[in-house]
N, C-alpha and C positions, 0 to 999 in steps of 0.2 A: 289162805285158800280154803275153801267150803265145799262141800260134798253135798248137793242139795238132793236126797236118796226121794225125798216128796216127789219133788219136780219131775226128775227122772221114772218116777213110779206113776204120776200125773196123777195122784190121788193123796190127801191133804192126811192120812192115817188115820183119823177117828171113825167113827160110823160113818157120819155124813160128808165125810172126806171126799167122796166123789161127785159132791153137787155140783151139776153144769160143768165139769172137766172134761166130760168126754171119755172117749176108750183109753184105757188102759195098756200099755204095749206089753208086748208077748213076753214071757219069763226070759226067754233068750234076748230076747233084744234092751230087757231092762238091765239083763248081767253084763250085757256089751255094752251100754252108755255106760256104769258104774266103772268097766274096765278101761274105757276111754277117757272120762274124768280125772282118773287117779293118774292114770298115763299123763295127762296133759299136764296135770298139777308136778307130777318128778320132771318134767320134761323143764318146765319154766325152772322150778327152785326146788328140788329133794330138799333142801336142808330146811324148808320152812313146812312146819306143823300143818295137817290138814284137819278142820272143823267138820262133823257132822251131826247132826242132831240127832238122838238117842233112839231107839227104835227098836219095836218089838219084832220079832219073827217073819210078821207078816205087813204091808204095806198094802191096805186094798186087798185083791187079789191075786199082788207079786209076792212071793217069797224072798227074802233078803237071803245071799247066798251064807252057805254056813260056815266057810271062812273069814266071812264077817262079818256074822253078828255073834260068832263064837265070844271071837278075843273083843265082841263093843262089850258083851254084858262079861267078862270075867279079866280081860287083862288092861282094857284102854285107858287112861286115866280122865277126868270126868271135868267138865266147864258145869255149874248149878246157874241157869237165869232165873233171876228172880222178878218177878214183873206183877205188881199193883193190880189186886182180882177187878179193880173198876175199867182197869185197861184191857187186860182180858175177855172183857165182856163186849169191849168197844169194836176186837179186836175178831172177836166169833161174830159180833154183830154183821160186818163187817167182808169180811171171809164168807159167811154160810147163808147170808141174808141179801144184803143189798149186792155185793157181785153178782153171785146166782141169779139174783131178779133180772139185770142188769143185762147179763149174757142171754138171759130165757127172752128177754124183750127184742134185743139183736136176731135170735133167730126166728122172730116169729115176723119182727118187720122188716128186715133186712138191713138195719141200722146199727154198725158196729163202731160207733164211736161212742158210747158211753150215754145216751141221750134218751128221753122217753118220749122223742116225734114219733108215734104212732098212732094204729085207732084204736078204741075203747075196747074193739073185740080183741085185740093183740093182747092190749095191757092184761087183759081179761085169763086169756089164755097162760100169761106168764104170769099170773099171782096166782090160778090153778096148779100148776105145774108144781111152782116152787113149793106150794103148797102140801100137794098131796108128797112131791120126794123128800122132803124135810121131815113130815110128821111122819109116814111110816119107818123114817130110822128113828126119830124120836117112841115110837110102838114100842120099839123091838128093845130100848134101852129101860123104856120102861120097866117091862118085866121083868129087870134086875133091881129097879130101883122100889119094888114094892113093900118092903123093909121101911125103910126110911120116907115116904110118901104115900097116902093114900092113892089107892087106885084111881088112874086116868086123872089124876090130879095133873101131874105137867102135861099132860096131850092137851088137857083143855085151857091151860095156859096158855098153850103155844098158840092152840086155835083163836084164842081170844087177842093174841097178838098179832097174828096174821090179819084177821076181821080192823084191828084197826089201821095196819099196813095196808090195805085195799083200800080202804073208807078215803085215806088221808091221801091217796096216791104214790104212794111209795112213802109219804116222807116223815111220818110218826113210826117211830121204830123204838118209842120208851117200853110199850109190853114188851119185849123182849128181853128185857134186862134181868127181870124177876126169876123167870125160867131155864135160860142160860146160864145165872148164878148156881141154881140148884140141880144144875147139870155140874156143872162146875163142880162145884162143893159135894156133889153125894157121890158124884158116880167117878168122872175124871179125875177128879185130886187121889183119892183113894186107890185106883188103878194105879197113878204114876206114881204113889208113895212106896206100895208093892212093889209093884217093877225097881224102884229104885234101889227100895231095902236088900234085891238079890245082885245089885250091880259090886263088883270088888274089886273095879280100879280105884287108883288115888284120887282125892274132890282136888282138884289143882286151886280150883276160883270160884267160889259163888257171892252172887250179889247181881246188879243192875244191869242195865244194857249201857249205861255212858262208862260202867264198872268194865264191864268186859271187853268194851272197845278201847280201852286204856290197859286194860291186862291182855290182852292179843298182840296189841302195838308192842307192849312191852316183852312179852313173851318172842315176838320172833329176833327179838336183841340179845339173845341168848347164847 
């Protein structure tokens, strides 16, 4: 069983976590799917472990209640995925890039099957879009990352990647790789290493995802 606190929060945690997801539901109503969840999962099998992905205080603009996220960072014991920075990148690609486009094109031509039948000014309107909501959370991350990058160095990355995501119509999405890595590497890895360093449950499992789909199987044989 899985606890998916994102889903239920409908915002992906990081800065840019709420591109194209829409509103966020009300703190009460994100603590009532949480307690509905967990209900439904003792209801099927109490005796099988439930998974949740690790998470800081705050989701978006939900608060994780503090009976639990008390015992996540000091009693729970911990699953480590470990996953290949090139996958990663495929994977924000992916997540923050092309869905967003994707959804921003659906609402502007009323086309919600994944497709880019529309008109020039639509597509127009959703490369704006995704545009300007992407880069100003990239702004704002900046200004921690000035340490370690010269100023407006990744903003203009990103612009430069965006510029060729238009040109090519969606479908050259290689500029992104360079800047998402060094988002990756400077800013992200470095947070989750901290966060981790204060976590003091047991590491149960860390390794791969074909790793951990074989140590879950095997764990609820327990």
């Amino acid at each position: 069983p899985y606890v998916d606190l994102e889903g239920l929060a409908n915002h992906r945690g990081s800065t840019i976590g709420g591109l194209a997801r829409g509103d966020q539901p009300t703190q009460i109503n994100f603590e009532n799917s949480i307690i509905l969840e967990f209900r439904k999962h003792c209801l099927q099998s109490s005796s099988l472990p439930v998974f949740m992905e690790d998470e800081g205080t705050r989701i978006g603009r939900r608060t994780l209640p503090v009976p639990l996220h008390r015992p996540m960072a000091d009693d729970y014991p911990l699953v480590i995925l470990e996953t290949p920075l090139e996958q990663r990148i495929d994977i924000c690609i992916e997540e923050y890039v092309t869905n967003p486009f994707l959804t921003f094109v659906g609402e502007y031509s009323g086309n919600n099957d994944g497709t880019l039948t529309c008109t020039t000014s639509e597509k127009g309107e959703a490369h704006a879009r995704i545009r300007d909501e992407f880069s100003g959370a990239v702004e704002r991350i900046q200004k921690r990352l000035k340490k370690k990058l010269p100023d407006n160095q990744i903003v203009g990355d990103f612009e430069n990647a965006f510029d060729l995501f238009e040109s090519s119509n969606a479908s050259n999405i290689d500029g992104f790789r360079k800047p998402i890595q060094s988002l990756l590497e400077d800013y992200y890895d470095p947070m989750y290493d901290y966060q981790m360093s204060k976590r003091q449950g047991e590491i149960l499992f860390q390794g791969s995802m074909e790793e951990l789909v074989k140590f879950s199987e095997n764990y609820r044989k327990r």
